[in-house]
N, C-alpha and C positions, 0 to 999 in steps of 0.2 A: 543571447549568448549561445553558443555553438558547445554540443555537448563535448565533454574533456574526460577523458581517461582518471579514477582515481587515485589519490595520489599510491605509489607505489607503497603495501602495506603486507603485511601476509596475506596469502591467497585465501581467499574464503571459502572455507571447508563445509559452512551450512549455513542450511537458506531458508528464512520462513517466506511464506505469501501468504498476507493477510487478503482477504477479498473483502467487494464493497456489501452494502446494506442491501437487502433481500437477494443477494447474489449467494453463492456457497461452493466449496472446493470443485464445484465441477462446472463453473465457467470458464467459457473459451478460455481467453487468458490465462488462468492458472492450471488446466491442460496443456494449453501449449506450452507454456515455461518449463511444467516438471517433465514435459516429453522431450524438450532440448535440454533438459539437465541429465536424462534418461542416457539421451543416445552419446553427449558429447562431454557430461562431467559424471559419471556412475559411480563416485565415490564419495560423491558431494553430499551430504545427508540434508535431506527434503521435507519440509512440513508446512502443511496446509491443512488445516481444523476446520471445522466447522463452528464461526464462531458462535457464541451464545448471543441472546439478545440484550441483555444487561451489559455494553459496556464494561462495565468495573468485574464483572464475571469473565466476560472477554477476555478480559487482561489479567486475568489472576491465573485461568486455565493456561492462557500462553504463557507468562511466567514460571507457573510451574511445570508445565512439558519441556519448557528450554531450560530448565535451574542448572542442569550440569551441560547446556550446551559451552563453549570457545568463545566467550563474547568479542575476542580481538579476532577472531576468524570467521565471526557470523555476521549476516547481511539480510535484508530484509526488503522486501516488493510487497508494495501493496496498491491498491488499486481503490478512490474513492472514499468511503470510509474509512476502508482497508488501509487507505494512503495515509490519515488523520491517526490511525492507531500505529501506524509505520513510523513514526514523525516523533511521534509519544515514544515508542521503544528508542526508536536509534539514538534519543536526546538521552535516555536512560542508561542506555549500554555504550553509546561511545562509537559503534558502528555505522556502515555506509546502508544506505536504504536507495532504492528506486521508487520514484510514487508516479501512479500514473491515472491523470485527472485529479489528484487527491484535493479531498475535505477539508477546506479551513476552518471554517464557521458550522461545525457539523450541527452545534445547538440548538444556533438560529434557523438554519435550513432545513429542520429536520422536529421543530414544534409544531407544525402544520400537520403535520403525519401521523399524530399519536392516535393508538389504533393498530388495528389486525390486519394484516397483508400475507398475501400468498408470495411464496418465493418465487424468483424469475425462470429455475431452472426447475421446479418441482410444484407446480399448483397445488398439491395436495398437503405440501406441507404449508404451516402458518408462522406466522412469525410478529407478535405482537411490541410492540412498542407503547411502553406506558413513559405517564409523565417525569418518574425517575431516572429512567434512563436520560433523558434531557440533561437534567439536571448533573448527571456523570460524566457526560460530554463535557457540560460547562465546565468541569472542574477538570478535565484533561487538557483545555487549550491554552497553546504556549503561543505567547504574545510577538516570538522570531526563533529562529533555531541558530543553534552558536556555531556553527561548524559547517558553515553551506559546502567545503570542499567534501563533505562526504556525504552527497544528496546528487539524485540525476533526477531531474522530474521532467515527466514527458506531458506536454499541456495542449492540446485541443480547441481550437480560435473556437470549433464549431461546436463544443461542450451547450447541450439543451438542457444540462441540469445545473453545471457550475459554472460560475462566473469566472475566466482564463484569468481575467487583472488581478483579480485577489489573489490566485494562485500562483502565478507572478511573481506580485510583486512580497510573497511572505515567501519567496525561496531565491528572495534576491542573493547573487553571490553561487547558488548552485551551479550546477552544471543543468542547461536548461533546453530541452528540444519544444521547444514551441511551433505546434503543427500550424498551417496557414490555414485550415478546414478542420475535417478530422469531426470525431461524434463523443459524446459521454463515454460510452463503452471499447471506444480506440478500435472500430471493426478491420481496421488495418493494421492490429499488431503484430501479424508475422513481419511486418516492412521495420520493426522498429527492434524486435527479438534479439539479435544480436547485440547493436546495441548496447541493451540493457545487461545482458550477460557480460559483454566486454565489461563495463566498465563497473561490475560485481568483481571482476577478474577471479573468478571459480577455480579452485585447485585442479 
């Protein structure tokens, strides 16, 4: 399916980006995003956290930093993990979300890995995953999402980490850019940038 403009809503006043697992606010991606929100929507109010490693912490921090955000004006990107807790909110709030490569089975894909990791943009920091937070994924995932017309998911043939079919086929009905190549980390997201803000359609 060819991606489609959201349907016509209020303009989206603010914007969270959640980022993926051992990734954090200062990957590419959510640099470039908040630097085209910078130069071409500066009223648009921007948040990108550093999420915590507990899941369920995850989402309590982001909850309560957004409690008095617009939930009919806020919109959300998130990338990987980022995408699986993106997916979680926007079913919550009712909002349009962009995922990009996003997590379906974060669970399963991510029991293998329990244990201590250095972050991708910071070696020095650590970031542990124990066997609860598993278990909080588990109880975050939504078996389809009700509302495909407020989803853009941009998907990756050539994903080394996630499987495209799954991702696919759980955001049947979205509005969908399925790359014919392409990598986990989408190294060619300035080509898809716009895009993804269009169809945020940003105050």
């Amino acid at each position: 399916m060819q991606p489609t403009q959201a349907p016509s809503v209020a303009p989206v006043t603010h914007v969270l980006y959640l980022h993926g697992f051992l990734s954090s606010p200062a990957s590419i991606k959510a640099r470039m995003t908040a630097a085209a929100r910078t130069q071409h929507h500066p009223e648009v109010v921007w948040l990108c956290p550093m999420l915590a490693a507990s899941p369920a912490q995850a989402m309590q921090e982001v909850l309560q930093a957004t409690a008095h955000w617009p939930k009919a004006s806020t919109a959300i990107i998130g990338s990987s993990l980022g995408g699986f807790y993106a997916t979680w909110l926007a079913e919550r709030w009712g909002c349009k979300a962009v995922l990009l490569n996003p997590a379906v089975r974060p669970a399963r894909d991510l029991a293998a890995h329990v244990g201590e990791h250095s972050l991708w943009h910071d070696s020095d920091k650590h970031f542990v995953l124990e066997p609860r937070y598993i278990d909080e994924l588990k109880a975050m995932e939504l078996p389809h999402i009700s509302h495909p017309e407020r989803y853009l998911a941009v998907i990756a043939k050539g994903d080394e980490v996630l499987d495209w079919r799954e991702m696919h086929s759980h955001y049947t009905g979205a509005s969908i850019k399925l790359l014919p190549e392409g990598d986990h980390g989408l190294s060619d997201y300035d080509q898809h940038l716009d895009e993804v803000l269009g169809f945020l359609q940003l105050a």
